[in-house]
C-alpha positions as a Python dict, from the first residue, in 0.01 Angstrom:
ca = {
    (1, 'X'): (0, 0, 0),
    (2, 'X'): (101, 352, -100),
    (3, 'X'): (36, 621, 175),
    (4, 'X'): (162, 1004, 142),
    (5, 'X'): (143, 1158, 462),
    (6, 'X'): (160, 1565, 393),
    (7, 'X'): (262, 1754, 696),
    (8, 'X'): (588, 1673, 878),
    (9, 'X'): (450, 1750, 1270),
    (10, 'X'): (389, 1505, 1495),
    (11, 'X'): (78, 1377, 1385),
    (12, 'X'): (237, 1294, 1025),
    (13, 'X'): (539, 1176, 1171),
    (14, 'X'): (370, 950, 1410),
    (15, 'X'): (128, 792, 1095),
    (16, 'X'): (413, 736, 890),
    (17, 'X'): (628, 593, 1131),
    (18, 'X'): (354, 349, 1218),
    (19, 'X'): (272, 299, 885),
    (20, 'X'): (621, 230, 768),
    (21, 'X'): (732, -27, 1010),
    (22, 'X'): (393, -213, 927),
    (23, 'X'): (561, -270, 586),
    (24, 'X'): (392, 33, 383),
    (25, 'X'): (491, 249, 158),
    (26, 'X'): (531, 576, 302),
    (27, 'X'): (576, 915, 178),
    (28, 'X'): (602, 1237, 413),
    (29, 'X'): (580, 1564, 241),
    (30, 'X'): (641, 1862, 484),
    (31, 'X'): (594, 2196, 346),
    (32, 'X'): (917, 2364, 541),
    (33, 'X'): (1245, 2357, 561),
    (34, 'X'): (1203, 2117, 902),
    (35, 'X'): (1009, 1872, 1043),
    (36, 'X'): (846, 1869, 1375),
    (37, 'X'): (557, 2137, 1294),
    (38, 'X'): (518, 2329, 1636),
    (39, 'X'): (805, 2121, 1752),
    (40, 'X'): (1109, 2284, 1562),
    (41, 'X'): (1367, 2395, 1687),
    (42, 'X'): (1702, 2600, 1630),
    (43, 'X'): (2093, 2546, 1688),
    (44, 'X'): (2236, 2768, 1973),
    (45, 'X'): (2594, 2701, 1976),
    (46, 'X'): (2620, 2345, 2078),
    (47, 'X'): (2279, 2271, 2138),
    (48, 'X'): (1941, 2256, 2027),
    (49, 'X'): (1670, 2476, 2135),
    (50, 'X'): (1268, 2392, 2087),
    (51, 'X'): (1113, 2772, 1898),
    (52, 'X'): (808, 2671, 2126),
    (53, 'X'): (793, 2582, 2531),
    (54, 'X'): (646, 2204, 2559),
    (55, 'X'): (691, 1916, 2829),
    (56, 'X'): (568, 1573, 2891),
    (57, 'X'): (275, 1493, 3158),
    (58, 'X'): (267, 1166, 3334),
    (59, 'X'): (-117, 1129, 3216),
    (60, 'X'): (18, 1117, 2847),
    (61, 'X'): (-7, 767, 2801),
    (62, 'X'): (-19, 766, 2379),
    (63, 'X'): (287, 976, 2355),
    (64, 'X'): (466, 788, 2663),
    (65, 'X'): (399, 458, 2486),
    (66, 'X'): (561, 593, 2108),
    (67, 'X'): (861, 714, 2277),
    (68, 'X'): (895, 385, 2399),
    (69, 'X'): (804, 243, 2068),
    (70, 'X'): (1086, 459, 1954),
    (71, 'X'): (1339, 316, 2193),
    (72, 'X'): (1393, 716, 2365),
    (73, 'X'): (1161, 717, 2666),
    (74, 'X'): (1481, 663, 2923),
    (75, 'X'): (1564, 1043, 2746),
    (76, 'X'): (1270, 1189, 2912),
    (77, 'X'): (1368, 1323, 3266),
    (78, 'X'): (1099, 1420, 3561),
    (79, 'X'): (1074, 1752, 3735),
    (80, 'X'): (830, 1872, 4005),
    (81, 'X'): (708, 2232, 3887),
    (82, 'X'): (500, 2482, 4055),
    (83, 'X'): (327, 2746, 3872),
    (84, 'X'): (296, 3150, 3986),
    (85, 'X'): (4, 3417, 3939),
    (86, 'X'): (118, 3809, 3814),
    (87, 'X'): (-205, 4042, 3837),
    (88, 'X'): (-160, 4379, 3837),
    (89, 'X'): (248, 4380, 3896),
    (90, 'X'): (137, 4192, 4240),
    (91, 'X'): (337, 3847, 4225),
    (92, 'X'): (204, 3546, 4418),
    (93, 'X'): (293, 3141, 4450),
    (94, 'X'): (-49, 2955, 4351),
    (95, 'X'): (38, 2575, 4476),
    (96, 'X'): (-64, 2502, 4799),
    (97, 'X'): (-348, 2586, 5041),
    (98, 'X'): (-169, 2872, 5212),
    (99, 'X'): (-105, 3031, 4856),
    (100, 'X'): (-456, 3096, 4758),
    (101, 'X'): (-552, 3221, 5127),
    (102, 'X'): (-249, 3445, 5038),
    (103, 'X'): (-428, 3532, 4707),
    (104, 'X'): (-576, 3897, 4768),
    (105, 'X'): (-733, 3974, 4473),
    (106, 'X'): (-982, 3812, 4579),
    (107, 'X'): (-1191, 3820, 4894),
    (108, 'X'): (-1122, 3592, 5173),
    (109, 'X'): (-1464, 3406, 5109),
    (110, 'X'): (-1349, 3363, 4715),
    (111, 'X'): (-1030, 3232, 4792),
    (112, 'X'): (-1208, 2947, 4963),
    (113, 'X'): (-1524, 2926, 4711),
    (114, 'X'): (-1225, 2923, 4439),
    (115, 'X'): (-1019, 2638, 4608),
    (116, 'X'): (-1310, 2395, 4727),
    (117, 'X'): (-1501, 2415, 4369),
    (118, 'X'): (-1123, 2385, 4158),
    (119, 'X'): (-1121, 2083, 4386),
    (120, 'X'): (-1454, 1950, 4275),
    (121, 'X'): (-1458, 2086, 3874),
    (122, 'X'): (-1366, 1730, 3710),
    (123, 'X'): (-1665, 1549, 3958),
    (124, 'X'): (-1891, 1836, 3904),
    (125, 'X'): (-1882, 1796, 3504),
    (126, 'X'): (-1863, 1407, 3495),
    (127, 'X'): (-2221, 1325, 3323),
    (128, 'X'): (-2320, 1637, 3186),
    (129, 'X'): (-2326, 1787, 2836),
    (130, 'X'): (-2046, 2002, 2864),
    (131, 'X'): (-2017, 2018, 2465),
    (132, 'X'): (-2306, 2228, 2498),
    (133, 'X'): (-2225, 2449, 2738),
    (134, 'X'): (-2053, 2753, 2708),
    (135, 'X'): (-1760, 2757, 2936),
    (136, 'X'): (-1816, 3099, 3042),
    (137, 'X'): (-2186, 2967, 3185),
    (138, 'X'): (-2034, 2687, 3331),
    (139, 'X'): (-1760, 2846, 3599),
    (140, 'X'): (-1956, 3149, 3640),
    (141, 'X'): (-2238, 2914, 3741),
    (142, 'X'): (-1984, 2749, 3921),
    (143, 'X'): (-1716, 3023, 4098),
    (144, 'X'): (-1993, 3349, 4090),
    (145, 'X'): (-1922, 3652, 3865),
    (146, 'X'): (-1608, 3779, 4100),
    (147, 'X'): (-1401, 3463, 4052),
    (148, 'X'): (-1481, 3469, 3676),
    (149, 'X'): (-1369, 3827, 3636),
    (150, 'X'): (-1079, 3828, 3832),
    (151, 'X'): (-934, 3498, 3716),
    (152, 'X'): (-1100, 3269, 3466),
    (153, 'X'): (-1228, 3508, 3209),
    (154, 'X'): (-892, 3639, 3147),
    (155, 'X'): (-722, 3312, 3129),
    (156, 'X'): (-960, 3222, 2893),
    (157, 'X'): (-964, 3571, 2645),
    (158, 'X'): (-582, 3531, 2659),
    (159, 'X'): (-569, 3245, 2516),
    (160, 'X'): (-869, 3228, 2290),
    (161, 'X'): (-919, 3634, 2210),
    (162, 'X'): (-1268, 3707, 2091),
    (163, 'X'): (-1357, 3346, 2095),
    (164, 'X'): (-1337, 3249, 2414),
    (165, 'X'): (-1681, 3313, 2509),
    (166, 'X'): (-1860, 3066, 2312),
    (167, 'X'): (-1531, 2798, 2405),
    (168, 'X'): (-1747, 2474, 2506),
    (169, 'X'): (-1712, 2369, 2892),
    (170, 'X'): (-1614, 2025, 2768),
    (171, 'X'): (-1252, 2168, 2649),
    (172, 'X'): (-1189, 2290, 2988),
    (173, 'X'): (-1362, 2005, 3183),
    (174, 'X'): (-1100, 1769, 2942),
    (175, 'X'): (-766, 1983, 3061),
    (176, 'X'): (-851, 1945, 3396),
    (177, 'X'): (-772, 1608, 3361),
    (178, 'X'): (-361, 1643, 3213),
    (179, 'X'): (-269, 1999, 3418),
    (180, 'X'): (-199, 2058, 3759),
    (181, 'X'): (-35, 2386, 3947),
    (182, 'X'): (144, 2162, 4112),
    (183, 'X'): (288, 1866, 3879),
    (184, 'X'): (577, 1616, 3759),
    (185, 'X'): (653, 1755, 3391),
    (186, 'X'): (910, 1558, 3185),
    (187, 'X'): (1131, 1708, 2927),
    (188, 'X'): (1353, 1514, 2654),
    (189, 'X'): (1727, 1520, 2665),
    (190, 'X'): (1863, 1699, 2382),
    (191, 'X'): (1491, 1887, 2350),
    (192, 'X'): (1219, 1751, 2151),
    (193, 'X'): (1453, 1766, 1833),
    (194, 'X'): (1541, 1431, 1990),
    (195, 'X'): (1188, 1307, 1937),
    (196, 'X'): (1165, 1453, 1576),
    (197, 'X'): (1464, 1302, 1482),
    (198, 'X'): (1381, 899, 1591),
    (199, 'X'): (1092, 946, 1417),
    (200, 'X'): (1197, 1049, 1138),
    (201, 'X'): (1516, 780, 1143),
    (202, 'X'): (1197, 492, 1211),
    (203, 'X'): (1035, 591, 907),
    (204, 'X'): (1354, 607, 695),
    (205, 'X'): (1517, 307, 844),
    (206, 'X'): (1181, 97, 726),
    (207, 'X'): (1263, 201, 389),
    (208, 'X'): (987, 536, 402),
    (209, 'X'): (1073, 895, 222),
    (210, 'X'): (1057, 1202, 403),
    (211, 'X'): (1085, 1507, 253),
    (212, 'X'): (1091, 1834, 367),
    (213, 'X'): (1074, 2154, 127),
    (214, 'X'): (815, 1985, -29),
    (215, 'X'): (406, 2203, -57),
    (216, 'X'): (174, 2032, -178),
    (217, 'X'): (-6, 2205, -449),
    (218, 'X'): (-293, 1993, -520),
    (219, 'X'): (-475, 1669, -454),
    (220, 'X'): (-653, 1507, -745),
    (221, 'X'): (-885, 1184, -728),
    (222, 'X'): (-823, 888, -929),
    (223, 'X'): (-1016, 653, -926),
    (224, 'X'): (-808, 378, -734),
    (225, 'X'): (-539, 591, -678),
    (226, 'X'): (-468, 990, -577),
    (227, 'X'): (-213, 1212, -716),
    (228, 'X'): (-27, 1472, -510),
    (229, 'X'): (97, 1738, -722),
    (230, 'X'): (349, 1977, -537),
    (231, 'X'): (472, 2311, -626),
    (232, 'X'): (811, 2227, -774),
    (233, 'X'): (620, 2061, -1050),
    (234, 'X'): (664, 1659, -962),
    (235, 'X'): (396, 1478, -871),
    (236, 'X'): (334, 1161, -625),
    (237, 'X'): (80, 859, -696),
    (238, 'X'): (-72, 699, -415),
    (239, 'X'): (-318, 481, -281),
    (240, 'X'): (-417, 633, -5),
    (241, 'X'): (-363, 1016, 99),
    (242, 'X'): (-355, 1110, 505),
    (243, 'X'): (-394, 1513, 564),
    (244, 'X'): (-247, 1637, 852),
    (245, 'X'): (-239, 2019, 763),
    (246, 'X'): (-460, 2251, 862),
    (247, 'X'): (-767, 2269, 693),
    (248, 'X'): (-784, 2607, 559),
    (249, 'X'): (-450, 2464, 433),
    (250, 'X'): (-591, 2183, 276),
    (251, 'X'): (-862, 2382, 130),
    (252, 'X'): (-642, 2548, -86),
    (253, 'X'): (-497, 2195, -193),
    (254, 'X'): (-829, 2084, -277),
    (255, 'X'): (-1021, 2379, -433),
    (256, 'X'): (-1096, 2342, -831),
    (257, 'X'): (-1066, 1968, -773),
    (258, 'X'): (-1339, 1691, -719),
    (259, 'X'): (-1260, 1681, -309),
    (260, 'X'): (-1362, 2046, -336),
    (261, 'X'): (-1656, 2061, -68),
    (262, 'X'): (-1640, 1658, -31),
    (263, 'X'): (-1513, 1682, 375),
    (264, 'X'): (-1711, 1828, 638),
    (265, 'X'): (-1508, 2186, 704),
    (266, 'X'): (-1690, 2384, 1024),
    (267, 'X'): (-1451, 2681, 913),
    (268, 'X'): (-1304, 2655, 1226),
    (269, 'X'): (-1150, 2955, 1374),
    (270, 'X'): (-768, 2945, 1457),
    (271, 'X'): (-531, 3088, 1661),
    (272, 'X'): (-155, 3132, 1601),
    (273, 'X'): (107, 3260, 1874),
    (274, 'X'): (394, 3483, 1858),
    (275, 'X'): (643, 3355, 2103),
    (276, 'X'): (976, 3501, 2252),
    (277, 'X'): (1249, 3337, 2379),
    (278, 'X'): (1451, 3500, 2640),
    (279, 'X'): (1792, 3360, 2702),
    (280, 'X'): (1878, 3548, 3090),
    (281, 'X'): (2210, 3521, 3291),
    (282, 'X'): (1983, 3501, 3609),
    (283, 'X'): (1679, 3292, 3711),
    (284, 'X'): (1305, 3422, 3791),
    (285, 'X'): (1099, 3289, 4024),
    (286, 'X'): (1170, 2938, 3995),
    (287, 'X'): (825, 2877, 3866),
    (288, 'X'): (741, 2665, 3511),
    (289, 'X'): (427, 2835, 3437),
    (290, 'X'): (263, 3238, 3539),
    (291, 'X'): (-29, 3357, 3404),
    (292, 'X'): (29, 3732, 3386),
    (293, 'X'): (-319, 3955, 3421),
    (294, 'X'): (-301, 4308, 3425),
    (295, 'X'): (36, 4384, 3388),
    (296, 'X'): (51, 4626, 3117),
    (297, 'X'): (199, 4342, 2911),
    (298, 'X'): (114, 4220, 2532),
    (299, 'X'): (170, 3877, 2656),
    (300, 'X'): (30, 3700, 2850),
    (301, 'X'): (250, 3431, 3006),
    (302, 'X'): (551, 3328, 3156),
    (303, 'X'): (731, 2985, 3112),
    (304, 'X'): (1043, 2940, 3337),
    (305, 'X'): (1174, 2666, 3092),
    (306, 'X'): (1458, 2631, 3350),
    (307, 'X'): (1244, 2535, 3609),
    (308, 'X'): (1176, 2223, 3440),
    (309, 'X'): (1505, 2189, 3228),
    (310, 'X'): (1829, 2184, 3284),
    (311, 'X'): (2055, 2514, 3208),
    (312, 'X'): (2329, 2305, 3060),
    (313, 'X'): (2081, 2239, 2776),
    (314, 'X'): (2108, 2621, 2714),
    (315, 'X'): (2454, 2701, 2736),
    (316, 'X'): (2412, 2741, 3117),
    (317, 'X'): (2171, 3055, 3076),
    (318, 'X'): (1836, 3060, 3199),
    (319, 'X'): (1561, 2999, 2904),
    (320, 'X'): (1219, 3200, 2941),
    (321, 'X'): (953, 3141, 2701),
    (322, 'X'): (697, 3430, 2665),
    (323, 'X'): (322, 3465, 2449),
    (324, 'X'): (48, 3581, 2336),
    (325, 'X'): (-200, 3425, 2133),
    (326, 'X'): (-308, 3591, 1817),
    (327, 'X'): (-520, 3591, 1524),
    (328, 'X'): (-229, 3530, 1238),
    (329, 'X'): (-391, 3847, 1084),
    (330, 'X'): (-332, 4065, 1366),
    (331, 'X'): (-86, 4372, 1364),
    (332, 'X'): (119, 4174, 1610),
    (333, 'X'): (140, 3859, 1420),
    (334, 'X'): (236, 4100, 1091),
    (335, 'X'): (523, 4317, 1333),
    (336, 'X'): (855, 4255, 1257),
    (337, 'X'): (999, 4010, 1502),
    (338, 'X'): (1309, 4276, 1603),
    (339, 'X'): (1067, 4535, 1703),
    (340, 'X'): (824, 4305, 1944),
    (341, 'X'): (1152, 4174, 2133),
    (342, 'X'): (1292, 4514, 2164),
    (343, 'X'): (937, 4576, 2322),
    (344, 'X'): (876, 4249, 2524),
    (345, 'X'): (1239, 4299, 2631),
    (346, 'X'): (1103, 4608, 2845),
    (347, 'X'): (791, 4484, 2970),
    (348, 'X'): (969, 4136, 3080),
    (349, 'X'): (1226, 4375, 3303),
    (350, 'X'): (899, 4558, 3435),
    (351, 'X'): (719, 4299, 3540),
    (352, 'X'): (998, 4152, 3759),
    (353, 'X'): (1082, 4464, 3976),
    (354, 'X'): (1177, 4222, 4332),
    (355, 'X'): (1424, 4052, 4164),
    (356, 'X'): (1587, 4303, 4028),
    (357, 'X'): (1545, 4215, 3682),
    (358, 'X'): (1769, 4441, 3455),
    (359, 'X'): (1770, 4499, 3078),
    (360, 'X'): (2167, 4377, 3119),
    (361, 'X'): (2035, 3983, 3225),
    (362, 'X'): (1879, 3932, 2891),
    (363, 'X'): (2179, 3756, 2716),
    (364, 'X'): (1966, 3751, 2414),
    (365, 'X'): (1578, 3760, 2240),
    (366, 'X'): (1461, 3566, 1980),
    (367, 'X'): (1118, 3584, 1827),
    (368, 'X'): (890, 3295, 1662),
    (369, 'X'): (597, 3292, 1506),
    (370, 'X'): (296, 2981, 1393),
    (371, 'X'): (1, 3084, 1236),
    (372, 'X'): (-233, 2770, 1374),
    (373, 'X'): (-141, 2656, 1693),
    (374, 'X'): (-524, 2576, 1817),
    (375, 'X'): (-874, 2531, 1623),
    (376, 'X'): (-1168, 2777, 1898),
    (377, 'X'): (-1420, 2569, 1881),
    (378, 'X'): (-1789, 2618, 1880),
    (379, 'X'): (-2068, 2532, 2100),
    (380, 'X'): (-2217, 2140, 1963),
    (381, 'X'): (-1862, 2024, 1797),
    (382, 'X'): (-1851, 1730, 1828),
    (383, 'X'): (-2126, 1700, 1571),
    (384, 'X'): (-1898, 1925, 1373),
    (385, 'X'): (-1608, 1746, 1367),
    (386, 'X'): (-1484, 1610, 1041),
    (387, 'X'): (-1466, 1267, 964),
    (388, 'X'): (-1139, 1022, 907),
    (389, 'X'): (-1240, 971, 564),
    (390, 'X'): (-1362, 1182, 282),
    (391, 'X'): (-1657, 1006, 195),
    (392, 'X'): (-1612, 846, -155),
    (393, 'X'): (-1221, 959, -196),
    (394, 'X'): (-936, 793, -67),
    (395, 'X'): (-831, 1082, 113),
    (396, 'X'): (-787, 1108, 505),
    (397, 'X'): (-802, 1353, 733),
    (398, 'X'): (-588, 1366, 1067),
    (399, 'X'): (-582, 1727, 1216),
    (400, 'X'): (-587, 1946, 1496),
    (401, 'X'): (-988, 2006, 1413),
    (402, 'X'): (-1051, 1658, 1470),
    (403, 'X'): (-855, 1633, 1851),
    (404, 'X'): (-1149, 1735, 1991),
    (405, 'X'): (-1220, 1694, 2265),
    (406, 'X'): (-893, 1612, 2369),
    (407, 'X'): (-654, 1918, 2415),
    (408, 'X'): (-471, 2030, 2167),
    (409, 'X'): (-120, 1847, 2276),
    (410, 'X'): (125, 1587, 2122),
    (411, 'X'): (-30, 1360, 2340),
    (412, 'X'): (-390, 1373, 2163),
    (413, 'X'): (-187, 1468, 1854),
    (414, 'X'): (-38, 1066, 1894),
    (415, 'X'): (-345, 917, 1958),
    (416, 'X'): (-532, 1099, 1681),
    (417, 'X'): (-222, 925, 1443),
    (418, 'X'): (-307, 550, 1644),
    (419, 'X'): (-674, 619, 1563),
    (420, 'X'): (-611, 743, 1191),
    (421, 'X'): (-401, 402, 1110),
    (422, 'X'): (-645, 157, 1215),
    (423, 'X'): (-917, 390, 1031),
    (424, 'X'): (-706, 357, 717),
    (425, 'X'): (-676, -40, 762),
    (426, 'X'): (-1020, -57, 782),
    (427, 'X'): (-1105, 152, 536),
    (428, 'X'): (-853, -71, 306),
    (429, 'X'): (-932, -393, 409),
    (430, 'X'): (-624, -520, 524),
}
């Protein structure tokens, strides 16, 4: 069987590699100059560093189980993190019991309302039809209109902008269940270029092509076969195609062709991120993740990648990872990447007054940029979501719009790839 596999992140990777030591015929066609999608990565002197923060959860049981597929699991070390709160230049630990009676922006009777019902918010949703819910409805039903103001609803417009208030309870209700404040986070020796790079040597070792520089152009129906055309010209026959892009990528691929309008496409919002990487000659606060409200900040977050990793795998500096999720329209997604970490470079030294931080401990900036990081989805999705196969075609679909309602992680991005293969081998008859 002849499978193409277009898009090179870790969805694609995973299908192919799966694929290819089943004793396919595998093809991997990755648009960029690098595999790994959100997992690239750049070289820093000696080492490798990821473009975006990540780290493994205990609870990720799909992506656990390929990196022991892959022989690299005894590569990913464990770290017990704790996570901070900035609102309004105020800084606070948010881990224990004592740390949220410490948290004063909210009353003493919220702090406790907030801690017992956080306790109770996976219990409280089991059974219920949290895909039609609107999250908003949910915690302030929940919490009370104080709690939501002061904490959730900006958590939630941070990270989802405009969209966030029709974001279905379920998507919360399912993140619950992989984050923590408190938590064990694992992290890959040699970054996650070490994952890329056994995946890609699994696929390649079992006789499969990868290729990167490679867009896809379009995606024509055959009959018993499909034929990838990409832009250089050349063109691929297969049997089967798996899509792993993003669909308004794939729509492009597909419009003036017979798959035109053939998948279900909700026209999903998406949001991309503009990310900054600050390498520091001093540590913060020790803490992996801060949420930072009402700061005068564009971003909105702080990842102490330190905290979890260690410095050695940056040249012995400290490695900060700061965001803000974005429409990929949006002025700051279009800014040069120069000018926003001249700017962020400021409002990271402001933010950290008690330290002191000084403009002098940023060894160096460097700004990245992905245009779909996360589908918003709609109230009812689930009904929404698109199918593995295009009905009639031999075309698949494997994307972040079908993870739902599963996070959007590498974990549900692997078991998305499990669930696509033995779709395919059904759908084949093999």
């Amino acid at each position: 069987m002849r499978v193409v596999v277009i898009g090179g992140g870790i969805c694609g990777l995973a299908i192919a590699s799966r694929l290819s030591r089943r004793g396919e015929s595998v093809t991997v066609l990755e648009a960029s100059d690098q595999l790994g999608g959100l997992g690239t990565f750049f070289k820093d002197g000696d080492n490798w560093i990821d473009r975006f923060y990540h780290c493994i959860m205990p609870t990720d049981d799909h992506l656990l189980g390929l990196l022991d597929d892959l022989g690299i699991r005894d590569r990913v070390y464990w770290k017990r993190t704790r996570m901070g709160f900035l609102v309004g230049h105020r800084h606070f630990a948010f881990n224990t019991p004592f740390d949220l009676l410490r948290f004063t922006p909210l009353s003493f009777f919220q702090r406790l309302r907030l801690g017992v019902v956080s306790l109770l918010l996976r219990r409280l949703g089991e059974g219920k039809d949290l895909d039609n819910v609107r999250t908003e409805d949910w915690l302030r039903g929940l919490f009370g209109d104080a709690i939501w103001q002061a904490v959730w609803k900006p958590l939630f417009h941070s990270k989802f902008g405009d969209h966030a208030s029709e974001l279905p309870a379920l998507y919360l209700w399912q993140r619950l269940g992989r984050e923590s404040n408190v938590a064990d986070r694992g992290y890959p020796r040699g970054g996650y270029k070490t994952i890329i790079d056994a995946l890609a040597s699994s696929i390649e070792d079992a006789n499969g092509d990868v290729r990167v520089s490679a867009p896809v152009s379009k995606l024509e129906e055959g009959g018993d076969s499909m034929t990838v055309r990409l832009a250089d010209g050349s063109e691929v026959e297969a049997d089967w195609v798996v899509s792993t892009v993003p669909l308004p990528l794939l729509r492009q691929m597909t419009t003036g062709t017979a798959l035109e309008g053939a998948y279900r496409d909700p026209a999903l919002p998406y949001q991309g991120v503009v990310n900054a990487l600050f390498f520091l000659s001093r540590p913060l606060e020790g803490f992996y993740w801060t949420p930072v409200l009402d700061c005068g900040t564009e971003f909105d977050g702080v990842v102490e990648m330190s905290a979890l990793v260690d410095t050695e795998q940056f040249g012995g500096r400290h490695l900060v990872y700061v965001m803000k999720y974005t429409d990929r329209e949006s002025d700051l997604f279009l800014e040069p990447e120069e000018s926003i970490g001249d700017r962020w470079t400021q409002q990271l030294v402001s933010i950290y007054p008690n330290l002191p931080l000084q403009p002098e401990d940023v060894v160096d900036v460097k700004v990245f940029k992905a245009p779909f990081v996360e589908p918003a989805y709609p109230l009812g999705y689930t009904a929404m979501k698109p199918d593995f196969r295009v009905a009639g075609s031999r075309l698949l679909l494997a994307t972040s719009a079908q993870v739902y309602p599963h996070i959007t992680a590498w974990n549900s991005s692997v078991r998305l790839a499990e669930e696509l293969v033995e779709h395919l081998y059904a759908c084949s008859g093999a």
